[in-house]
N, CA and C atoms of all chains as a GROMACS GRO file, in nm:
protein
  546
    1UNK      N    1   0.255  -1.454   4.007
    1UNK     CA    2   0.114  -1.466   3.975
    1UNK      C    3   0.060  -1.342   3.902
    2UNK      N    4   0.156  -1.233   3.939
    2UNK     CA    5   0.052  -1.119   3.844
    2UNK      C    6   0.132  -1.097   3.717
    3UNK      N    7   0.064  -1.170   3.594
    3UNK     CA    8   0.060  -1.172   3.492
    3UNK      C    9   0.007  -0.996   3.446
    4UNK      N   10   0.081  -0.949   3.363
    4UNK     CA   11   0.031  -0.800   3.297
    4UNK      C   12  -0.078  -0.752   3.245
    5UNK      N   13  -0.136  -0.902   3.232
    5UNK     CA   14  -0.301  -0.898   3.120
    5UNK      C   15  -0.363  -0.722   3.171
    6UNK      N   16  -0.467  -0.694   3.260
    6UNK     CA   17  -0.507  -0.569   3.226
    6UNK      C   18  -0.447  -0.428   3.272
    7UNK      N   19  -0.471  -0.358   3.197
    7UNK     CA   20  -0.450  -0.221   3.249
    7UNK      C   21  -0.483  -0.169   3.344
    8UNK      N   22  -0.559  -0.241   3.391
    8UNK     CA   23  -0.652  -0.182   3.512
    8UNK      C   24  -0.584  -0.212   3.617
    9UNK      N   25  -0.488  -0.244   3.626
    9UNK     CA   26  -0.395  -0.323   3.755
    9UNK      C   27  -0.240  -0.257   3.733
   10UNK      N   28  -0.245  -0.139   3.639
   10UNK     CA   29  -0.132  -0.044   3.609
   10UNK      C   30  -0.121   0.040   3.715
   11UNK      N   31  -0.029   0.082   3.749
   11UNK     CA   32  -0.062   0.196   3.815
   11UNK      C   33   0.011   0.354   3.781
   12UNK      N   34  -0.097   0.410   3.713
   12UNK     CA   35  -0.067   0.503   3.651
   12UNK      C   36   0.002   0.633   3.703
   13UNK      N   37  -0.005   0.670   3.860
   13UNK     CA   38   0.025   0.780   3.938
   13UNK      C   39   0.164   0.774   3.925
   14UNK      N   40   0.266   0.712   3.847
   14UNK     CA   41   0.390   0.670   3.817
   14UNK      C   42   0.444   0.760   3.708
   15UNK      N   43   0.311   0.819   3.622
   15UNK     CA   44   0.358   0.813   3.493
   15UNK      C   45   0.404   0.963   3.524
   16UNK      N   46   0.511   1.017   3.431
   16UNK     CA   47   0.533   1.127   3.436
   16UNK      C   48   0.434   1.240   3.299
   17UNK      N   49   0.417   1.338   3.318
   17UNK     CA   50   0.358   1.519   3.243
   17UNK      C   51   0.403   1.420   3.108
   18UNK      N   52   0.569   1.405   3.095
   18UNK     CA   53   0.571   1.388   2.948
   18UNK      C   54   0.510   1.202   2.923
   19UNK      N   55   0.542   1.095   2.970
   19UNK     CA   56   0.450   0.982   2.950
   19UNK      C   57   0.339   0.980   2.938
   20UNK      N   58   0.235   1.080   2.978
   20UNK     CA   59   0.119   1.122   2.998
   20UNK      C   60   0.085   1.181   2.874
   21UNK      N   61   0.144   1.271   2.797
   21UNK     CA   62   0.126   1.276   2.659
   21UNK      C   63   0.144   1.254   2.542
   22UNK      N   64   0.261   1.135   2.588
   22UNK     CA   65   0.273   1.066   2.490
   22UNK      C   66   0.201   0.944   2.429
   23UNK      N   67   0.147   0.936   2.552
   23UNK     CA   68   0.044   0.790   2.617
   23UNK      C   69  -0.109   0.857   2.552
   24UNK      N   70  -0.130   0.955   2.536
   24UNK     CA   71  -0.214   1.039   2.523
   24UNK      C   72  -0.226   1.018   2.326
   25UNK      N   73  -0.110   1.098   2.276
   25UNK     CA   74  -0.052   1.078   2.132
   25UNK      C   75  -0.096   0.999   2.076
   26UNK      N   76  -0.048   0.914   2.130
   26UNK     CA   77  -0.068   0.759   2.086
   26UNK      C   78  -0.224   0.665   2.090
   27UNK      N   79  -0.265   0.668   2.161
   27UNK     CA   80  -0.424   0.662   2.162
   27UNK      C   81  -0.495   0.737   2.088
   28UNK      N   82  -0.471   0.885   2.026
   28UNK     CA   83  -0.505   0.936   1.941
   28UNK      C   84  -0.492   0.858   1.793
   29UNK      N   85  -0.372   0.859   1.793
   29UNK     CA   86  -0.323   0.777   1.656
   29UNK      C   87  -0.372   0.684   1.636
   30UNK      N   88  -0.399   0.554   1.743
   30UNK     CA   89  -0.436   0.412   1.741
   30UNK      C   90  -0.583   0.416   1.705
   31UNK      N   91  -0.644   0.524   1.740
   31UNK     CA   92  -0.842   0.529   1.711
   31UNK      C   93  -0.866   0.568   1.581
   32UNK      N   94  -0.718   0.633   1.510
   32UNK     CA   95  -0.710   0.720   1.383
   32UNK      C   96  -0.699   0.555   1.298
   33UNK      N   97  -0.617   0.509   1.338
   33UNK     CA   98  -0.561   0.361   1.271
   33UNK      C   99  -0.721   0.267   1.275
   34UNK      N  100  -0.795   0.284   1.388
   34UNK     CA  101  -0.862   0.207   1.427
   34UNK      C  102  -0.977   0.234   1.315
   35UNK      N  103  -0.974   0.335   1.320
   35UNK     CA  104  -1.139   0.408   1.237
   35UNK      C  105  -1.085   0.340   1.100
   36UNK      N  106  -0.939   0.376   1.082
   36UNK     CA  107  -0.927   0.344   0.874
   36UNK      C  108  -0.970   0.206   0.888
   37UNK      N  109  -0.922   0.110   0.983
   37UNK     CA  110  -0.942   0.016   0.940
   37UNK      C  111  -1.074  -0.085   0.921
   38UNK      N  112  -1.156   0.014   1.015
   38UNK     CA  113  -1.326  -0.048   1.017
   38UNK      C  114  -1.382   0.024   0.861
   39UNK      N  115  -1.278   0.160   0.821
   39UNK     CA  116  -1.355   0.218   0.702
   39UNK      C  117  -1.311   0.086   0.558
   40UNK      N  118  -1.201   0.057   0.565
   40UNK     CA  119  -1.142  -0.032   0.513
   40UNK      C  120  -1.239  -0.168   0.471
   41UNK      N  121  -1.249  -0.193   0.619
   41UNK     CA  122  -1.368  -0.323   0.611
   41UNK      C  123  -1.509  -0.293   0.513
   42UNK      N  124  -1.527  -0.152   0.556
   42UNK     CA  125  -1.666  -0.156   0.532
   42UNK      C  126  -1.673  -0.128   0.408
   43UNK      N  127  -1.575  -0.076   0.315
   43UNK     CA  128  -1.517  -0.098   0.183
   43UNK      C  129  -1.520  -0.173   0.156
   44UNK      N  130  -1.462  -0.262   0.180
   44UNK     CA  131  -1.410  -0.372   0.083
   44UNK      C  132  -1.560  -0.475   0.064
   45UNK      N  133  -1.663  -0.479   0.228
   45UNK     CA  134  -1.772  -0.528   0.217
   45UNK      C  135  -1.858  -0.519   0.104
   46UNK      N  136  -1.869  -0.392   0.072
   46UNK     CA  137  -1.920  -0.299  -0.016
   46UNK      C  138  -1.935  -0.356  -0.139
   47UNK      N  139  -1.750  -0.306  -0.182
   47UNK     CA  140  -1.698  -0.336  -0.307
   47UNK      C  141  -1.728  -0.482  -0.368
   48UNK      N  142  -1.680  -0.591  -0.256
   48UNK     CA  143  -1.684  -0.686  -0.297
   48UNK      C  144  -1.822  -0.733  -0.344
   49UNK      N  145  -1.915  -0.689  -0.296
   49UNK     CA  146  -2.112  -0.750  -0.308
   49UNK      C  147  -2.068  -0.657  -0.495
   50UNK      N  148  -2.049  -0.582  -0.512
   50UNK     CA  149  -2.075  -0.524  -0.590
   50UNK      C  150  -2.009  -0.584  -0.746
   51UNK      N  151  -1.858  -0.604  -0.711
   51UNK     CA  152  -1.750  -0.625  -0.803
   51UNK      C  153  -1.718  -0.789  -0.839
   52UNK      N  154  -1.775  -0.867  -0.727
   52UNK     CA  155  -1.764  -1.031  -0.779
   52UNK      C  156  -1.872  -1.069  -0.728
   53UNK      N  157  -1.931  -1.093  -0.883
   53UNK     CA  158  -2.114  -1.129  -0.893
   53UNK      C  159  -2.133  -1.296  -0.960
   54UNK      N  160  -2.032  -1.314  -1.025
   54UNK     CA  161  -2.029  -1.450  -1.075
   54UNK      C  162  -1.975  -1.524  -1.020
   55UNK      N  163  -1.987  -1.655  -1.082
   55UNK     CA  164  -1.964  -1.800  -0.978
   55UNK      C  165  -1.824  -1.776  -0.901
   56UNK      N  166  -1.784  -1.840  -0.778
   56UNK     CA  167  -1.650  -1.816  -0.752
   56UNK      C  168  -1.567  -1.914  -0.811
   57UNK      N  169  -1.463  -1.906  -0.861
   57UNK     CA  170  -1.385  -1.995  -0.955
   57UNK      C  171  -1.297  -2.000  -0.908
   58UNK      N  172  -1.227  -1.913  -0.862
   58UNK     CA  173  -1.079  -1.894  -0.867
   58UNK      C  174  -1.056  -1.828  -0.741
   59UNK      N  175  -0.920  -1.825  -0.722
   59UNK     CA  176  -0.903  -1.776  -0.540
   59UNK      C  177  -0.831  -1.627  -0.621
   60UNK      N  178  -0.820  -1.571  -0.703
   60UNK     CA  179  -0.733  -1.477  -0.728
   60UNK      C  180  -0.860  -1.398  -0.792
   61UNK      N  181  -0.864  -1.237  -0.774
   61UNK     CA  182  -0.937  -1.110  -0.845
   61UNK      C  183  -0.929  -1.139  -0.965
   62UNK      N  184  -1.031  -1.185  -1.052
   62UNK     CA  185  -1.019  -1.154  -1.231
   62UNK      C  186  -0.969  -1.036  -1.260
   63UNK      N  187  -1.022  -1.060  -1.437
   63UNK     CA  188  -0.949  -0.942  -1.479
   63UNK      C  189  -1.066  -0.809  -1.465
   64UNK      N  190  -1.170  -0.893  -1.472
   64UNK     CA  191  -1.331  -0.811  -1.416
   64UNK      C  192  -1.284  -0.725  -1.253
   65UNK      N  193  -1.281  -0.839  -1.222
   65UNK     CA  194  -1.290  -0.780  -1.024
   65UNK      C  195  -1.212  -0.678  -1.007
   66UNK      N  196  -1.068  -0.716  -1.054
   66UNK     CA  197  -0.929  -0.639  -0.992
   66UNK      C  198  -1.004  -0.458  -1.031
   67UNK      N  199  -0.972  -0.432  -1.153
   67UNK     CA  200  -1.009  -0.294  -1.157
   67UNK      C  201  -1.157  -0.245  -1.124
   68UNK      N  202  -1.277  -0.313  -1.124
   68UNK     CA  203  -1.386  -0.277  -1.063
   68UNK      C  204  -1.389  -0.234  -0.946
   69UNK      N  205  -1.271  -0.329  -0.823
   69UNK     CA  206  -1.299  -0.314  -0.697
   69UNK      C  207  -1.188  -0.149  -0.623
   70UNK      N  208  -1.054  -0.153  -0.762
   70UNK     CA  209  -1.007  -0.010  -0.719
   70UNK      C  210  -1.124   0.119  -0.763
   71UNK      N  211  -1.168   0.090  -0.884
   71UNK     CA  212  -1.284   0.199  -0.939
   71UNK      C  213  -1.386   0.233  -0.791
   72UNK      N  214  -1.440   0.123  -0.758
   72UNK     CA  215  -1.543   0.104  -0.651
   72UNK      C  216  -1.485   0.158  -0.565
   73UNK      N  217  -1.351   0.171  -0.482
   73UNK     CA  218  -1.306   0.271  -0.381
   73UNK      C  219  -1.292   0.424  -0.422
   74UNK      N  220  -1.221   0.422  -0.562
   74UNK     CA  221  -1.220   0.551  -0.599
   74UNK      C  222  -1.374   0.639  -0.580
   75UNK      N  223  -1.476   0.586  -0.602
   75UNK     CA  224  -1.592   0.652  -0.696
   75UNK      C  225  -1.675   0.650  -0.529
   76UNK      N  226  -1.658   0.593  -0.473
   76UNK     CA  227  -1.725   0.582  -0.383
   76UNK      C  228  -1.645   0.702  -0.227
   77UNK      N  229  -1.559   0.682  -0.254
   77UNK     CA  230  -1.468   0.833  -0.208
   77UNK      C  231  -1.542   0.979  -0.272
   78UNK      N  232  -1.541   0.957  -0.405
   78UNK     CA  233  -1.584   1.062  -0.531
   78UNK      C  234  -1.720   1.113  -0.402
   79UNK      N  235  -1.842   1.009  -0.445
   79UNK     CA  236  -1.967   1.006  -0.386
   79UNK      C  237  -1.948   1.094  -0.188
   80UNK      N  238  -1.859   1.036  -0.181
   80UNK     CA  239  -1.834   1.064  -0.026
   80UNK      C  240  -1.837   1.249  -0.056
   81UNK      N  241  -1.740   1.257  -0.109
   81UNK     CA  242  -1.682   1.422  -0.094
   81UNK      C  243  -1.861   1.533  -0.175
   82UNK      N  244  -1.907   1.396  -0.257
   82UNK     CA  245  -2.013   1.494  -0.324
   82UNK      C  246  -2.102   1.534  -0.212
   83UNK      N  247  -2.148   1.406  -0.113
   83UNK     CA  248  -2.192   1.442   0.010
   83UNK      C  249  -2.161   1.552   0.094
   84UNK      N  250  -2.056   1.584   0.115
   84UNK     CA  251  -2.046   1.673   0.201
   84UNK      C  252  -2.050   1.803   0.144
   85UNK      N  253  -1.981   1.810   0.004
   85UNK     CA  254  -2.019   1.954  -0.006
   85UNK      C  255  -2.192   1.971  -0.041
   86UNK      N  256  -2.251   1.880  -0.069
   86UNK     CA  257  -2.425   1.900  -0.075
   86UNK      C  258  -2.432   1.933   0.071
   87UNK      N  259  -2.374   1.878   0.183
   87UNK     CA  260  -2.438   1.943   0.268
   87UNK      C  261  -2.392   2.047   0.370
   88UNK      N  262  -2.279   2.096   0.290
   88UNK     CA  263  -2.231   2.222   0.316
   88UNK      C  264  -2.309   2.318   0.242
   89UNK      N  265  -2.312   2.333   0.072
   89UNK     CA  266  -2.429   2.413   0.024
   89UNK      C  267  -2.566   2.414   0.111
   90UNK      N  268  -2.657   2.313   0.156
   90UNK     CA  269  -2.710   2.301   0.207
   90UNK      C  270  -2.725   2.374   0.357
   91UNK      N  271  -2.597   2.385   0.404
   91UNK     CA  272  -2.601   2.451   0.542
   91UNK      C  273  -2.575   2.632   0.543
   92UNK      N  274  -2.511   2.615   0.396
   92UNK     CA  275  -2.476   2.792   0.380
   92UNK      C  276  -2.638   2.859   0.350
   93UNK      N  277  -2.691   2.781   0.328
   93UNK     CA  278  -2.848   2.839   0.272
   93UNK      C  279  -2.949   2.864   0.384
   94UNK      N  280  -2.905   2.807   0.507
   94UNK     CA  281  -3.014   2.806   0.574
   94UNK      C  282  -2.969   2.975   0.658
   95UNK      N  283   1.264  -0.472   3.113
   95UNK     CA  284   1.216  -0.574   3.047
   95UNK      C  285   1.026  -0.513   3.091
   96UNK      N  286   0.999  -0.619   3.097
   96UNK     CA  287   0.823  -0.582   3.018
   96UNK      C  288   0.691  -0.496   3.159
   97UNK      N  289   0.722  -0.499   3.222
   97UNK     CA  290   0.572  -0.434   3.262
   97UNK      C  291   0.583  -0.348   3.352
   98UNK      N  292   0.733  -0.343   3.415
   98UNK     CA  293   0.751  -0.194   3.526
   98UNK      C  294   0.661  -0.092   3.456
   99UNK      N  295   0.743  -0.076   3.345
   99UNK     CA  296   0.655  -0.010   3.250
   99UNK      C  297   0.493   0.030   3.238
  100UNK      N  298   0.416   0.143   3.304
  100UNK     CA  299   0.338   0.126   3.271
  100UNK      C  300   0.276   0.209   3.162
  101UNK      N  301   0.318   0.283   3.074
  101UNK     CA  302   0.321   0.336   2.988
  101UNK      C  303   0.320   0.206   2.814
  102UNK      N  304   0.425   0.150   2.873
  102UNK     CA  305   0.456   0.050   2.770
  102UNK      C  306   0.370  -0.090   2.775
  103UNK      N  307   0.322  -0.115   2.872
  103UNK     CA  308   0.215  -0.214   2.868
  103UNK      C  309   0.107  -0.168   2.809
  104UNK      N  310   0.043  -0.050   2.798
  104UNK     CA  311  -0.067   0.006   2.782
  104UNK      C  312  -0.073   0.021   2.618
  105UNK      N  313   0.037   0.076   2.568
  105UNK     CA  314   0.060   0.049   2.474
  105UNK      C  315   0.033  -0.057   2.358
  106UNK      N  316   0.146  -0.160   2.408
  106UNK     CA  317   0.120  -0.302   2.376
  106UNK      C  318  -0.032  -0.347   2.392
  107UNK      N  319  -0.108  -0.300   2.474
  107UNK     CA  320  -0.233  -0.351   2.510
  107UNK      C  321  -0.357  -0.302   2.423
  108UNK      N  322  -0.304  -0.195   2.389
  108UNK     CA  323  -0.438  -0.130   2.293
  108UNK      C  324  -0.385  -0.184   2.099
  109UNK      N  325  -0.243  -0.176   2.122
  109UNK     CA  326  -0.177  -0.257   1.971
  109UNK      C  327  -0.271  -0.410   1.920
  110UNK      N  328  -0.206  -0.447   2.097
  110UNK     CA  329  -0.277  -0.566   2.075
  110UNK      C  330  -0.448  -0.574   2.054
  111UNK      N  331  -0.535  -0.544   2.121
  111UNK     CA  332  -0.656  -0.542   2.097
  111UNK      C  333  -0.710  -0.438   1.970
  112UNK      N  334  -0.627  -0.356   1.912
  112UNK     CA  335  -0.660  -0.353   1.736
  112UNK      C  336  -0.614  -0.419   1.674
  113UNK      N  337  -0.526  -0.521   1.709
  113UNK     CA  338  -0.486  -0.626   1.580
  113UNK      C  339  -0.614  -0.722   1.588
  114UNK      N  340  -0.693  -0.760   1.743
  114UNK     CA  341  -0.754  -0.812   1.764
  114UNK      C  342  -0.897  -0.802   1.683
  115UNK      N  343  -0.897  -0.691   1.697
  115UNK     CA  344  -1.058  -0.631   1.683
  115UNK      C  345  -1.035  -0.630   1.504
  116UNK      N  346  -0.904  -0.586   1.456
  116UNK     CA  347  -0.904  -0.643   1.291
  116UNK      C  348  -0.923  -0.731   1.233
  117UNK      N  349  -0.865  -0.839   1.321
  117UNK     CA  350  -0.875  -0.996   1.272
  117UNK      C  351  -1.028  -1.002   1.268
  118UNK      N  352  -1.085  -0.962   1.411
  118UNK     CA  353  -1.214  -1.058   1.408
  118UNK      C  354  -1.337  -0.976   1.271
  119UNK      N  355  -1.310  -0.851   1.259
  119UNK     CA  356  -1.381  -0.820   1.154
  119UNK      C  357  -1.382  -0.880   1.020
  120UNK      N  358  -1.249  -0.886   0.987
  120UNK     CA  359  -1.295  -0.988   0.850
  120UNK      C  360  -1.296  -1.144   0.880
  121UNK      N  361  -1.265  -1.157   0.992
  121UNK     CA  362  -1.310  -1.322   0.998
  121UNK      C  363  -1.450  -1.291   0.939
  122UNK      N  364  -1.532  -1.184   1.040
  122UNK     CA  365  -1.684  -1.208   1.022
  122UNK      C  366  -1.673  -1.184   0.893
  123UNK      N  367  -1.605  -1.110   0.827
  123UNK     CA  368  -1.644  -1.038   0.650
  123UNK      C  369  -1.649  -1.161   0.558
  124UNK      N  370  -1.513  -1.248   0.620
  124UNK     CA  371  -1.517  -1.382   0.531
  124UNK      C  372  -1.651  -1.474   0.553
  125UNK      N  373  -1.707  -1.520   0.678
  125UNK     CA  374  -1.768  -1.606   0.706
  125UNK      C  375  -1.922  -1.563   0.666
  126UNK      N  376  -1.962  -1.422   0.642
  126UNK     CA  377  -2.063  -1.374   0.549
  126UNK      C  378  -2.065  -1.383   0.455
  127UNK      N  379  -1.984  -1.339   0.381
  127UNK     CA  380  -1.973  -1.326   0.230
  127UNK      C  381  -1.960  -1.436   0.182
  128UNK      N  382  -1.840  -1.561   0.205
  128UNK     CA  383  -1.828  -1.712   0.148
  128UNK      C  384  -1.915  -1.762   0.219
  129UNK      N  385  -1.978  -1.779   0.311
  129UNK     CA  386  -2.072  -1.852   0.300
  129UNK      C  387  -2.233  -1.832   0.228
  130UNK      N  388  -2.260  -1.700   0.220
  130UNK     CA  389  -2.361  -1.619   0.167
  130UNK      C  390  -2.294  -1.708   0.013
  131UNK      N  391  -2.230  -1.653  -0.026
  131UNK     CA  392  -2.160  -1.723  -0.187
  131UNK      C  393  -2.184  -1.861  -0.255
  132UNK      N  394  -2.098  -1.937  -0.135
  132UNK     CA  395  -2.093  -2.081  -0.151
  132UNK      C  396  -2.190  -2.174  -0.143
  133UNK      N  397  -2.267  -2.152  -0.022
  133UNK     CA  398  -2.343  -2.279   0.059
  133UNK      C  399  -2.502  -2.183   0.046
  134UNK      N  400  -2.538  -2.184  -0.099
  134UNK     CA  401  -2.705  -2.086  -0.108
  134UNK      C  402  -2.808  -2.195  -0.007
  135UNK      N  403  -2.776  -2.322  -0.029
  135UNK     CA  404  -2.887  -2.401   0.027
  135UNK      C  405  -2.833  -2.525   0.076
  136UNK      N  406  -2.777  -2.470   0.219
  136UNK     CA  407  -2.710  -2.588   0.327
  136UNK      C  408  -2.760  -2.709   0.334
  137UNK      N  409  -2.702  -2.813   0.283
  137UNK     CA  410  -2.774  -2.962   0.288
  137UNK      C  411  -2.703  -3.016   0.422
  138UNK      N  412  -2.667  -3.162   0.408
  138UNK     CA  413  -2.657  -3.229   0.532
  138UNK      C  414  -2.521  -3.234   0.562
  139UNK      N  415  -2.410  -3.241   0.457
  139UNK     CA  416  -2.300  -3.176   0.496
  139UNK      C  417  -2.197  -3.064   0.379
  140UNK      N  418  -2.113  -2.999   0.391
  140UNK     CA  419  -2.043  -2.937   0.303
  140UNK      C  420  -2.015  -3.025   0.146
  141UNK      N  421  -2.041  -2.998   0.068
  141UNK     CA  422  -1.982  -3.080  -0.017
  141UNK      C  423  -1.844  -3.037  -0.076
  142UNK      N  424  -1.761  -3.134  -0.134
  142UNK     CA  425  -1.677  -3.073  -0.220
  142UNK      C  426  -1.608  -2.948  -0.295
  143UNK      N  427  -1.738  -2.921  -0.351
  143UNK     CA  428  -1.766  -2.792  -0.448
  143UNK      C  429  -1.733  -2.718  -0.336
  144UNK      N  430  -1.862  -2.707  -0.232
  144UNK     CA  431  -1.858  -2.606  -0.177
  144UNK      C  432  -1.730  -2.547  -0.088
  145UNK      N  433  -1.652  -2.635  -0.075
  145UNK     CA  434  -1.528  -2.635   0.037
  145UNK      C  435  -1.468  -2.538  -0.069
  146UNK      N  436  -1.426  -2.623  -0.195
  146UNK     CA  437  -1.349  -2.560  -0.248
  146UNK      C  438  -1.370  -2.378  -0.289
  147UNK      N  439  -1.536  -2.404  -0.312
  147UNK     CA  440  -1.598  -2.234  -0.309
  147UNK      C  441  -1.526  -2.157  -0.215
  148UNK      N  442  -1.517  -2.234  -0.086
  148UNK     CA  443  -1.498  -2.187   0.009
  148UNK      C  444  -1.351  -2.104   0.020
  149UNK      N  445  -1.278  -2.192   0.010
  149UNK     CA  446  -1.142  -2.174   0.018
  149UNK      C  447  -1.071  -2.040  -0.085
  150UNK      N  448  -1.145  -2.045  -0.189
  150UNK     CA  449  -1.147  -1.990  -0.333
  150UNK      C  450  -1.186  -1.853  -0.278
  151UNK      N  451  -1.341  -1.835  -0.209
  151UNK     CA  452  -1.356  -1.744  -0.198
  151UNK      C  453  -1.278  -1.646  -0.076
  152UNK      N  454  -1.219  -1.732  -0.024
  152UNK     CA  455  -1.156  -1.686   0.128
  152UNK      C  456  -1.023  -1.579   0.064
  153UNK      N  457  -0.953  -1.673  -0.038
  153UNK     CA  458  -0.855  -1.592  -0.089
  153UNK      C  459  -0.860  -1.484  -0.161
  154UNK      N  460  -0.976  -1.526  -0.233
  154UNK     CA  461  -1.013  -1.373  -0.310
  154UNK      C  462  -1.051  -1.252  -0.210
  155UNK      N  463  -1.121  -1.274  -0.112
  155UNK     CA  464  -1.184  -1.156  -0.060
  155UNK      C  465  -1.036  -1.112  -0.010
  156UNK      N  466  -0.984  -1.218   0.057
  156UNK     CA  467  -0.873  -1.098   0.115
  156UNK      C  468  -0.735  -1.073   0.000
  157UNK      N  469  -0.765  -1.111  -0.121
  157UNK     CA  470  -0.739  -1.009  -0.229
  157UNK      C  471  -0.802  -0.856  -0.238
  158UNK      N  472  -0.926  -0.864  -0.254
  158UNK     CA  473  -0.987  -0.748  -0.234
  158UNK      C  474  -0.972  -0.685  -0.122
  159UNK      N  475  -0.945  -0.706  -0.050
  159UNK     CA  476  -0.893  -0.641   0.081
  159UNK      C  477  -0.799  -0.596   0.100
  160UNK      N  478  -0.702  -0.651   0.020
  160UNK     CA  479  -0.571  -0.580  -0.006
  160UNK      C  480  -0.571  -0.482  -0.102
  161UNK      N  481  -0.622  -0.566  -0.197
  161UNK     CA  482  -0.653  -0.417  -0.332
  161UNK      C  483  -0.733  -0.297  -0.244
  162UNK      N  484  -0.829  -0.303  -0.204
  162UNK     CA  485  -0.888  -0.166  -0.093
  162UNK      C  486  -0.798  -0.102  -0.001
  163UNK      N  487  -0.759  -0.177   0.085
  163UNK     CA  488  -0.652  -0.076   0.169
  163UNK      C  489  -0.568  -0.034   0.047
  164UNK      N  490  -0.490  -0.066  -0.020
  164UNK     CA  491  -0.377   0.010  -0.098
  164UNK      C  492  -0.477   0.110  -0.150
  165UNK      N  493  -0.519   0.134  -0.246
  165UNK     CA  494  -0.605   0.219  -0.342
  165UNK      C  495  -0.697   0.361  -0.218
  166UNK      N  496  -0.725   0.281  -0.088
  166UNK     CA  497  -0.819   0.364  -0.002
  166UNK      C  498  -0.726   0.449   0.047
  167UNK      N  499  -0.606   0.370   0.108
  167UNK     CA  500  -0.516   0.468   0.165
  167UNK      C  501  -0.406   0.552   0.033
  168UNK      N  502  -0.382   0.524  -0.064
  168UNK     CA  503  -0.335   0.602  -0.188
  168UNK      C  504  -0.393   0.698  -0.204
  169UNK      N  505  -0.542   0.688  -0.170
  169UNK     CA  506  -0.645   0.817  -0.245
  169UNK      C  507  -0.660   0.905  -0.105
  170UNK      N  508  -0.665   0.914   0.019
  170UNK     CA  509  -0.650   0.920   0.116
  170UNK      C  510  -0.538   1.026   0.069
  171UNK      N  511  -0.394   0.983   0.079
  171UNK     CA  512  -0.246   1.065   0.015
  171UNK      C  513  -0.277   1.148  -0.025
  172UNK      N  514  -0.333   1.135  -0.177
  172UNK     CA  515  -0.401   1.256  -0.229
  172UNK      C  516  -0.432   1.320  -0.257
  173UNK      N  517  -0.548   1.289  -0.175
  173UNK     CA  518  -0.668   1.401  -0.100
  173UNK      C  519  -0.565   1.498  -0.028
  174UNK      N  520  -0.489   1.454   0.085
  174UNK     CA  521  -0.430   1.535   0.178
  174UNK      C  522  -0.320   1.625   0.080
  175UNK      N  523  -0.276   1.563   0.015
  175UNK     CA  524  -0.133   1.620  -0.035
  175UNK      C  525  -0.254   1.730  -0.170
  176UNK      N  526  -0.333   1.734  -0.198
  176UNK     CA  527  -0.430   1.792  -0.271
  176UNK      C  528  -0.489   1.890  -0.166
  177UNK      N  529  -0.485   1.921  -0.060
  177UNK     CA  530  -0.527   2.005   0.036
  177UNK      C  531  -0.642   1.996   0.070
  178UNK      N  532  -0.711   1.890   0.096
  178UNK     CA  533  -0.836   1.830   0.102
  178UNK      C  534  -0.954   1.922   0.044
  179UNK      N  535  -0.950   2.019  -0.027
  179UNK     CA  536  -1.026   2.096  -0.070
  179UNK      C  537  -1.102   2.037  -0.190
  180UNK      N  538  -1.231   2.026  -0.198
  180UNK     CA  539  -1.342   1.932  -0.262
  180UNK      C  540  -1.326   1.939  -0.387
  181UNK      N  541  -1.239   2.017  -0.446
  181UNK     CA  542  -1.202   2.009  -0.617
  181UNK      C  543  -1.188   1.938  -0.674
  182UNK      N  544  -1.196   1.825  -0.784
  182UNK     CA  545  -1.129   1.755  -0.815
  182UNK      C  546  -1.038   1.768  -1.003
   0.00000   0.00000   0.00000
């Protein structure tokens, strides 16, 4: 009957110093994975409102879309980094 | 085999609930966007057109979705291998 479903029914006092940081590692990594991939989403959300404006026709990126929507990640990265150093200048001043 | 383990369940368990939590985001990304696209003024049932909008648009976005991860995580590379220093 006891199926593995939650963690919460683990019992962790098992684990050994080194499982413990590896277990540790790894949850690091997975929130690292986790974050690209909500940044990913919220990209592509983005891109797409921006880069396919005309009727939908076709199930495949035109010749319009395809390079608009890599430009649109590039430039919007660009924009990202301009942000921060504005508000690094910004913070050296005060 | 699978769950003495409790290190390795835990694992599997957080794998699993980000594949989870991926899927369901662009489900929602699709079901905004193609329908925002397709269906401007919902009548009494889907028509034709619109299915096909539908379908059309389903593939494209997760074209673009693919084109973004490659290009996001390329520029990502980089950046890092560029020493993340704001130069360009």
């Amino acid at each position: 009957m006891d199926s593995l479903g939650a963690a919460s029914n683990l019992d962790f006092t098992k684990l050994s110093e080194r499982d413990k940081q590896e277990l540790q590692q790894f949850v690091v990594q997975e929130s690292q994975k986790a974050a690209l991939q909500s940044n990913i989403h919220k990209t592509t959300d983005m891109c797409f409102k921006k880069c396919v404006t005309s009727k939908i026709s076709s199930a495949q990126l035109d010749r319009y879309e395809a390079p608009c929507m890599e430009q649109c990640v590039e430039r919007f990265m660009d924009a990202n980094k301009v942000v921060f150093k504005e508000l690094d200048r910004m913070r050296a001043l005060q | 085999m699978d769950s003495s383990d409790p290190k390795t369940a835990v694992m599997r368990q957080i794998q699993q609930e980000a594949a989870v939590t991926n899927a369901r985001s662009l489900v929602e990304k699709l079901n905004d966007h193609c329908f925002e696209r397709c269906v401007p003024k919902p009548s009494t049932s889907l028509s034709k057109n619109e299915e096909t909008c539908m379908s059309q648009c389903i593939e494209k976005y997760m074209a673009a979705w693919n084109a973004v991860s490659k290009v996001y995580v390329g520029r990502l590379q980089r950046d890092q291998a560029a020493g993340n220093s704001g130069f360009v």
